[in-house]
N, C-alpha and C positions, 0 to 999 in steps of 0.2 A: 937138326930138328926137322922133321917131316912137314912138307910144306902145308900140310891142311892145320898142325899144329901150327906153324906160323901166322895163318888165318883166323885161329882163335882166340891167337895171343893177341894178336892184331885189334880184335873187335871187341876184346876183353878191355886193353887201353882206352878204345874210344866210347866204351862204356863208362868205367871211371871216369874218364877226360867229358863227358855229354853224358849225364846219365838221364838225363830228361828224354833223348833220343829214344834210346832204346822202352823208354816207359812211355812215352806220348805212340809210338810205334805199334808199341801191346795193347793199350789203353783201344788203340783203333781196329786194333783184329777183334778183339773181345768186343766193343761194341758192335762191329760189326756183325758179330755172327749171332749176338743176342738179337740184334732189328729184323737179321735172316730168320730168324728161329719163330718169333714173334707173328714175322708176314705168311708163315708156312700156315701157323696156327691160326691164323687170321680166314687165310685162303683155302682153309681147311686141306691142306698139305699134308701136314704132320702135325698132328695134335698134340699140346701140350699138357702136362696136371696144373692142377693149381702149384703146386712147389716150385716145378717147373717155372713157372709165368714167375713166380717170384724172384727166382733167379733168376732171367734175362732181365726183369726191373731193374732188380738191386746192380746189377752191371750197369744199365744205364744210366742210373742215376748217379753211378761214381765212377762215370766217365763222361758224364753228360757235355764237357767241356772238347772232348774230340767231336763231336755232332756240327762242329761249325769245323773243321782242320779243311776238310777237304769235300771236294763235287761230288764224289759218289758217298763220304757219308749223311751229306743231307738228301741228295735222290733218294736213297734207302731210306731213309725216314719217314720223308714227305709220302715215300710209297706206300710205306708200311699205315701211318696215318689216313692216305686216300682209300687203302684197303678196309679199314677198321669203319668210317666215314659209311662208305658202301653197303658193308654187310651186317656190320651192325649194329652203326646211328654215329651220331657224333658225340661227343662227350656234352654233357648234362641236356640232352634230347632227347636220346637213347630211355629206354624203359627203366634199366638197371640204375641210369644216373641223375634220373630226371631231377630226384630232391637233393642232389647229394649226392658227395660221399663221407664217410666220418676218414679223420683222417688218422685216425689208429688202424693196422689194417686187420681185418678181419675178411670170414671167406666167404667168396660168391663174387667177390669184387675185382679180384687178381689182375684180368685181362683191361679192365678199365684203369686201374692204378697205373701199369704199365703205359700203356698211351699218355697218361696224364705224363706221368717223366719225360716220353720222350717230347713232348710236345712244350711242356717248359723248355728241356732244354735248348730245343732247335730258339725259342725267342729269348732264352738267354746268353744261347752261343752263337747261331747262325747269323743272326742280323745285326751285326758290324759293317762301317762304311768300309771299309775294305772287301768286306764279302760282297755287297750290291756291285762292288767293280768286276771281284773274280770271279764271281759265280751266279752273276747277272741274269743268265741262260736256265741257272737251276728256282731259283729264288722267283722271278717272274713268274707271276700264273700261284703260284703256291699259295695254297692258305687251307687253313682250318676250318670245317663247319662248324664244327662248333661257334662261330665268331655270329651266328646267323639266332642263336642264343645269348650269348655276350660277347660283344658291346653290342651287337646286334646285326640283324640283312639289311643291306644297304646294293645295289646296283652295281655294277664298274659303269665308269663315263661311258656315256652313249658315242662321243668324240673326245678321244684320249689326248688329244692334242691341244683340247680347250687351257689357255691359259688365266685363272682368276687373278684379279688383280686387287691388293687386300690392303688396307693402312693399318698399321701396329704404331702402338708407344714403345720405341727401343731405347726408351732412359729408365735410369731406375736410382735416383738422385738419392745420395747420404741422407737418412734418414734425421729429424729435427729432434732435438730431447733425449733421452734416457731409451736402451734398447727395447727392442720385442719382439716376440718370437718370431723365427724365419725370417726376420729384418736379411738377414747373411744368405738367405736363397734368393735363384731366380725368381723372377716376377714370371710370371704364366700370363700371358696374352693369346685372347684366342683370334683364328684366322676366320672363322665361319667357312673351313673347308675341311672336307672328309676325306682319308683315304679309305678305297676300297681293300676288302680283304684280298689279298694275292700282288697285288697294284703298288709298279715303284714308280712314284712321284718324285716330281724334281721341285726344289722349291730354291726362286734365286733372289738374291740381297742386296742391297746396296752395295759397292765394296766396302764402305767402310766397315763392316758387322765383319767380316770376316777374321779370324784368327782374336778375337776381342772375348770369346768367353761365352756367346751364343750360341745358341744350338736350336735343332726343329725336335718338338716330343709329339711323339705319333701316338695317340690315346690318353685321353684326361687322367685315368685312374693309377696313380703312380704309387699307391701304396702296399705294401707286400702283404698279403694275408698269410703266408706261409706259417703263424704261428697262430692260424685260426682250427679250430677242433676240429670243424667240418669245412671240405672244399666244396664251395659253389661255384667260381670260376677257377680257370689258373688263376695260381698266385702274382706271377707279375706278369700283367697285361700290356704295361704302355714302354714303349723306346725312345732314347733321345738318342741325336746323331749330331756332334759339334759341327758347325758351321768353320768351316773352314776354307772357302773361298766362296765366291760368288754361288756359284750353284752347288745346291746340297740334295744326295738322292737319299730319300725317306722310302721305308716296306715297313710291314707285319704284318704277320699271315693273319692278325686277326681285323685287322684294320684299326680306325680310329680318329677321332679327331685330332684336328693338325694344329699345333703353338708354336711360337716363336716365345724360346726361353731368353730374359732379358739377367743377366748378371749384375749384380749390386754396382752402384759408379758408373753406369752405363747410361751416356749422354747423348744418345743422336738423336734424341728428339722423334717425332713420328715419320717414319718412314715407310714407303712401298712396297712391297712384299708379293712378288710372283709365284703362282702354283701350278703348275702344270701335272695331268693324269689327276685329276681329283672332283669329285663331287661336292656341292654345299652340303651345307648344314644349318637349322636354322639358326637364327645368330641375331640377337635384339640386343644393338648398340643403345647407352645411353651415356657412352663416353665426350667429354669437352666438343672434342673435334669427329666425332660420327656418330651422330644420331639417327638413330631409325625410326621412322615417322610409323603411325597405326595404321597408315594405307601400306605401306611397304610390307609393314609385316603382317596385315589381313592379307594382304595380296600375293605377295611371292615368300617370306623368310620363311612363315608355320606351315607354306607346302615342301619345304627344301628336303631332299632324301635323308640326308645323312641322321641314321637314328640318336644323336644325342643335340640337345639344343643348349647352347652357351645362350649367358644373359649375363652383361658385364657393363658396369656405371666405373664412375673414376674411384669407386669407394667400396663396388661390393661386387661380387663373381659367383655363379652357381651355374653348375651343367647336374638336366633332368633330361630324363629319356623323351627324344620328339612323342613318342604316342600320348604324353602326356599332355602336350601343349597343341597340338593342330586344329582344338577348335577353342584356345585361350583367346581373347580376344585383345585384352587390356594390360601387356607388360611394363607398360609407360607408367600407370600408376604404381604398382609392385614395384618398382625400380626406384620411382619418388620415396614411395615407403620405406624400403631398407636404407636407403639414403640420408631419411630421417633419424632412422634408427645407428646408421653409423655416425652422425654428427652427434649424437645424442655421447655415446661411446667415447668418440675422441672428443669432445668439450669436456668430461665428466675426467677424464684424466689431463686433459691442457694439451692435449697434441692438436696439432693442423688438423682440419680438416679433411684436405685431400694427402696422400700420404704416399710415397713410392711406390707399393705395389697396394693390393685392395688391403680393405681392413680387416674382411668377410669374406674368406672363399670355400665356399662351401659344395661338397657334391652328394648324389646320391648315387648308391654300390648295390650289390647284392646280401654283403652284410656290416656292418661297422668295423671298422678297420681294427678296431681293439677287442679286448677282453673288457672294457669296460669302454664309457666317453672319454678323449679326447683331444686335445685342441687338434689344431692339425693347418696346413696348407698343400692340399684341400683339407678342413674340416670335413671329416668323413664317418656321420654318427647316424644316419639315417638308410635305412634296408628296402630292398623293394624286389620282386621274380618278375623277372624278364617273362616268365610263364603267362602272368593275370595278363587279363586281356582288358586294356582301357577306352575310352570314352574319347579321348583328345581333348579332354579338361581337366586333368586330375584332381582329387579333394584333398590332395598333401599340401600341408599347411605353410609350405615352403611356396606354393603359386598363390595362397594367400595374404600373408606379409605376417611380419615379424609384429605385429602386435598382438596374433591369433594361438602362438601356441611357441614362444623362444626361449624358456624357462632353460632348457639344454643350452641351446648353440651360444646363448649369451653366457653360461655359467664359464663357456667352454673357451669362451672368447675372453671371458675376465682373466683364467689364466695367462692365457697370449699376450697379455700386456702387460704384465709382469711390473705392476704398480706396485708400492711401498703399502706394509700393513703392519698393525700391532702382533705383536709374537702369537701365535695359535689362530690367526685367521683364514690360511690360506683357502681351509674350504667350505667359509662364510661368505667373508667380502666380496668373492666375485660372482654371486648373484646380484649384486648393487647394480652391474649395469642394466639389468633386464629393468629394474625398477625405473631407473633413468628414461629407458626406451618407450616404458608404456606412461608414466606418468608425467615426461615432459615432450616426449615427443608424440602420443598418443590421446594424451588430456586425459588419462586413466586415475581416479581417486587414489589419491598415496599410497592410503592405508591397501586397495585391492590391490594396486600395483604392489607392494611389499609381499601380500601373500601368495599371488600368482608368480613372483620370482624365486618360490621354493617350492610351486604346484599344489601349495593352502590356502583359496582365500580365506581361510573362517580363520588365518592368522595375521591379526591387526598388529600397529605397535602396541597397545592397550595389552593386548593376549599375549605377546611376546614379552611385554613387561613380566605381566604374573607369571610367567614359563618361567621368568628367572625368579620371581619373589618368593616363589613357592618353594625351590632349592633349601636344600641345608646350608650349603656355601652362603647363598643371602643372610639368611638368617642368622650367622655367623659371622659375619663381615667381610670374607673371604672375596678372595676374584673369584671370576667363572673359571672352572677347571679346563684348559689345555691339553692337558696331559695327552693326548690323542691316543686316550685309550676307548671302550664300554661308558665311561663315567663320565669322558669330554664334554664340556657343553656349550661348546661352540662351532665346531666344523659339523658342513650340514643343517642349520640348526638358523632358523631365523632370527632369537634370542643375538648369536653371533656376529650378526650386521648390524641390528638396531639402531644402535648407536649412529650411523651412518643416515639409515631415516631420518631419524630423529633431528640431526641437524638440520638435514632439507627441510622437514617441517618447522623447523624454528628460522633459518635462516636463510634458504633456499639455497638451488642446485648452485646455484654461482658458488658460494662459500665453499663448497666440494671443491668443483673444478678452479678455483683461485689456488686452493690449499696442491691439489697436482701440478699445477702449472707452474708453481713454484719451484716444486720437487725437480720439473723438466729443467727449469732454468737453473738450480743448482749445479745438477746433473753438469752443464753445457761447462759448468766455471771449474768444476773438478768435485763436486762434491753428491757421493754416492751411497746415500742410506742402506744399509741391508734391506733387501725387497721384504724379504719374509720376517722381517724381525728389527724392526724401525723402533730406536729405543724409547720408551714410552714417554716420559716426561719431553723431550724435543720435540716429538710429535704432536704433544699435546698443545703447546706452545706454540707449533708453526699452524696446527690446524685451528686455535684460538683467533691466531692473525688474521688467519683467512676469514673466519665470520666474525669478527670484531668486538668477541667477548670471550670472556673466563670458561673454556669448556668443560675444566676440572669436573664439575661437580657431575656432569652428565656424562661423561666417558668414564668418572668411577663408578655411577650409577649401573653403569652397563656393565661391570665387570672387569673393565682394566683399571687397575689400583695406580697412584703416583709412584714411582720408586724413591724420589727425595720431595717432599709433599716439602717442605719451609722454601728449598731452595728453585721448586715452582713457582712456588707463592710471588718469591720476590722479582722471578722475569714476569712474571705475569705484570707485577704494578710497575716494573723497571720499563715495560713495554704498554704501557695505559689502559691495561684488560679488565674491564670490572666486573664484577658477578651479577648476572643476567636473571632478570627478572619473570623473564619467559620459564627459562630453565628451571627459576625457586617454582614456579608454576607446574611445569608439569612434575616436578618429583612431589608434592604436594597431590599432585592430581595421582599421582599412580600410589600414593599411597592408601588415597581412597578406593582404588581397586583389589587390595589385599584381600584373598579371602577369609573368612575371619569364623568359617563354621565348614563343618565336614561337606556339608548341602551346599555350602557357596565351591566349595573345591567342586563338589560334584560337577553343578553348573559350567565350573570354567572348563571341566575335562569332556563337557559335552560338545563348551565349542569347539576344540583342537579337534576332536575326533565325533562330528556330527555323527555315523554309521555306530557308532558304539565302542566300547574297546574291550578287545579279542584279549582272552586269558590265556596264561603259558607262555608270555612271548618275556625277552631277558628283561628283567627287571634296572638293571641299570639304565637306559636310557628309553626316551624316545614313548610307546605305549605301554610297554612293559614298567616302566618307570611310576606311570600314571597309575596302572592297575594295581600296584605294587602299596602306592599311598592314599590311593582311595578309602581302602577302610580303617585308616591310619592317622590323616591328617582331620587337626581341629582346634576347636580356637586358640592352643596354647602355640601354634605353629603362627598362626595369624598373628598372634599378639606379639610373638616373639622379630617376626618380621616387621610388623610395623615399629617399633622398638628398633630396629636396624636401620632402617630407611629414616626416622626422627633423626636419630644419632648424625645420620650421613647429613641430612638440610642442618642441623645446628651445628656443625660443623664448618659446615662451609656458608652458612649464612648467621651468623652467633648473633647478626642484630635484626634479625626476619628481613622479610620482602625487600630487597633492594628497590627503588625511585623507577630503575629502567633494567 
């Protein structure tokens, strides 16, 4: 055999034998000469077509993963980038990108898509702690302008040598009770220091943190947009880099705020935390052990460079862009406030107070991190352009307090806690916190507080009553319909939670949070209710205990029926629960609210919809519902209802008004 066949036999083997070699090998030539091809057309070299520019994308982007292999192919990136940067603009500065891009591609956009790929990929391939070792020399200095758009311009250290000296909580203790969301992530602690974009930062640890499950994340926004329609920033902006010995070296070309990630079980208590190469940020402590006085932060925090400002208590966390805050003057109250508003939360389900990591961590983005709200850690449901040009006071109701406008973030956060409900509740009941917030932690009238936690007030309990009276299913005996279809009449739906009011207004928020705190302490003994489908009759039983009467009669009223009504009956008396006098009271009272004429219906459908109600919309629920039986409904619908609701009180009261 001829020795060059020898040669091919040779490399044929160690193809078979490594075939990743040979394809990580190509993978690197074809990127390569796409980033070549790119910078020509960039530098006006060699021009490319639009097809063209597609083609050198779609290569990078399914090789994006060679762009971190080796020196020269991030040099050619970063070059190709500072070319594009120069001549012309940075990605969303630039004229073509300023609003956007949609991310279906279409044409006139080509040569910007392309940047975008390679520019993701270098912050999803290049910056590995292995690379800040190897390629130290090429990574240095590098960065994106675009970064001067999002997260924002920010300075490099005037003296790169300055070392910030920062205290963090590095525990993050076994959480108390029954789980909740992201209980199983890091805790996010912020440092109140900034990297600059291009800028590797050393950040060093106690040794114990080392090899424990620690890490440093270099920019707050860790959520991926990449299934968003339109790109307004890269999709993943922030880095984390595990903590692995004493000193850890942190980059990203776009910069960012700097954390210290705390792992579930993690006990050392507060500890010191060195940053070297780095700038502040503003940073309003209102944590156990570091608080930041109003002189400190009139004085030095709201002038600090670093464009995003953390604001972190032992219960609640929000980063807003600094231009918002530089002429805020009063974070000490806001911080009081949400504070309120999270005890409010954790009493209302029986959890601690103070909890392992916040209860509330919320940020603001470019656009909501979803297709819809949310929960999230960060909770990430609120938008804003880095473009508008602010005041240093912003009027986002986020540096207001959560008594002003949380109808969201609490809906969003009822999910997060992943409390026990009746079957079809899940998206009912967790507007109940918002109600909790303003009308025990805020002093807000029940009734506004209940409307305002669906963004109704013109809906009382009284209005949410008739919402259900008025139904066919009422009038018929039926439960509220579940079904989560058009017809559902419960999720969404004030009607939905009433019941919930209702108790507080008969026996206050205690009786709630008795009845969860229960649930918690079940939990701890081994006993684990279905969250979304807590079987009715036990429930009804355990939440009787907690307010210290028969609730039968007023959570059928509301639409959940008994499934064994005799064999209720008898824990109820087995357990000394008698039928409440309050309760004969208001079902008495709502039935004197039954509308009982077409002009009484009219009336009620004026409060729900003060503005009018809009014709053409689905008649199954909601306005379309109401239009639908406007010229429909009349006093044999009233009479037929109050006839139902009679039926229900002699039922459950066969010798009237109970004593108490």
């Amino acid at each position: 055999m001829p020795r060059c066949c020898h040669a091919v036999f040779a490399a044929a083997l160690l193809a078979a034998a490594c075939p990743f070699a040979w394809a990580d090998e190509d993978a690197a030539t074809r990127l390569t000469d796409a980033i070549r091809k790119l910078t020509a057309h960039v530098s006006q070299v060699s021009i490319l077509t639009a097809d063209q520019i597609d083609r050198q994308a779609a290569i990078i982007a399914d090789n994006a993963k060679a762009l971190g292999e080796t020196r020269d192919a991030i040099r050619e990136a970063f070059a190709l980038v500072a070319a594009y940067d120069d001549r012309v603009g940075p990605l969303f500065i630039n004229d073509a990108t300023r609003n956007g891009m949609p991310r279906k591609p279409g044409p006139g956009l080509e040569l910007h898509r392309a940047l975008f790929a390679v520019q993701q990929g270098l912050i999803d391939h290049a910056y590995t702690p292995a690379n800040l070792r190897r390629f130290a020399d090429v990574l240095d200095g590098a960065l994106f302008k675009t970064s001067a758009y999002f997260p924002g311009p920010v300075a490099r250290p005037a003296d790169p040598g300055t070392v910030h000296k920062v205290r963090v909580n590095a525990s993050q203790p076994r959480p108390w009770g029954s789980p909740v969301m992201y209980d199983e992530d890091p805790a996010r602690r912020p440092t109140g220091c900034y990297l600059a974009p291009g800028d590797i930062a050393t950040v060093s640890v106690p040794p114990a943190m080392a090899n424990r499950g620690f890490s440093v994340r270099v920019g707050a926004h860790s959520w991926n947009l990449a299934e968003k329609p339109r790109m307004l920033r890269l999709d993943r902006v922030s880095l984390t880099y595990p903590i692995t010995a004493v000193d850890t070296r942190v980059a990203n070309p776009l910069g960012g705020s700097i954390y210290i990630e705390v792992p579930p079980k993690a006990d050392l208590g507060v500890v010191t935390v060195r940053i070297r190469r780095a700038v502040r940020s503003p940073f309003f402590s209102e944590r156990s052990f570091d608080k930041t006085t109003l002189k400190q932060w009139r004085e030095v925090e709201r002038e600090r460079p670093g464009p995003w400002a953390d604001f972190e208590s032992d219960k609640f966390m929000v980063q807003v862009p600094t231009s918002w805050i530089t002429a805020y003057d009063d974070p000490a109250k806001l911080m009081r406030d949400w504070d309120t508003a999270m005890d409010c939360v954790s009493e209302l389900f029986g959890r601690p107070l103070v909890r392992p990591k916040s209860v509330l961590y919320v940020q603001v983005d470019v656009v909501i991190r979803g297709d819809a709200y949310y929960p999230g850690y960060p909770q990430s449901n609120f938008a804003y352009s880095p473009h508008t040009r602010e005041t240093g006071h912003s009027s986002q109701w986020l540096l207001k307090g959560p008594q002003f406008d949380g109808a969201t973030i609490f809906h969003e956060l009822g999910h997060a806690q992943l409390f026990t409900k009746y079957s079809g509740e899940v998206e009912a009941v967790v507007n109940l916190p918002y109600v909790a917030v303003l009308n025990k932690g805020f002093g807000v009238d029940l009734d506004k507080a209940f409307g305002r936690s669906f963004d109704n007030e013109s809906i009382s309990l009284d209005q949410a009553a008739i919402m259900w009276m008025v139904t066919e299913n009422f009038r018929q005996g039926k439960p509220m319909d579940i079904s989560n279809t058009e017809r559902d009449e419960v999720r969404y739906q004030h009607r939905g939670y009433g019941k919930y009011v209702e108790i507080v207004g008969l026996f206050g928020w205690k009786a709630l949070g008795d009845f969860w705190r229960a649930v918690q302490v079940d939990y701890i003994k081994g006993i684990d209710p279905p969250r979304n489908d807590d079987p009715t009759d036990g429930r009804i039983l355990r939440m009787s205990k907690a307010a210290g009467a028969d609730l039968t009669p007023l959570i059928h009223f509301w639409g959940v029926h008994p499934t064994d009504p005799a064999a209720l009956k008898a824990a109820m008396d087995q357990a000394g629960l008698k039928p409440s006098a309050r309760i004969y009271d208001r079902l008495v009272h709502y039935k004197s609210l039954i509308p009982m004429s077409s002009a009484d219906f009219a009336k009620h459908a004026s409060v729900i919809f003060p503005r009018g109600i809009r014709q053409g919309q689905n008649p199954l629920y909601g306005e379309g519902w109401y239009a639908a039986w406007l010229p429909r409904y009349d006093e044999t619908d009233g009479a037929r209802a109050q006839a139902a609701l009679q039926a229900m009180i002699d039922r459950y009261y066969p010798s009237g008004r109970p004593c108490r």
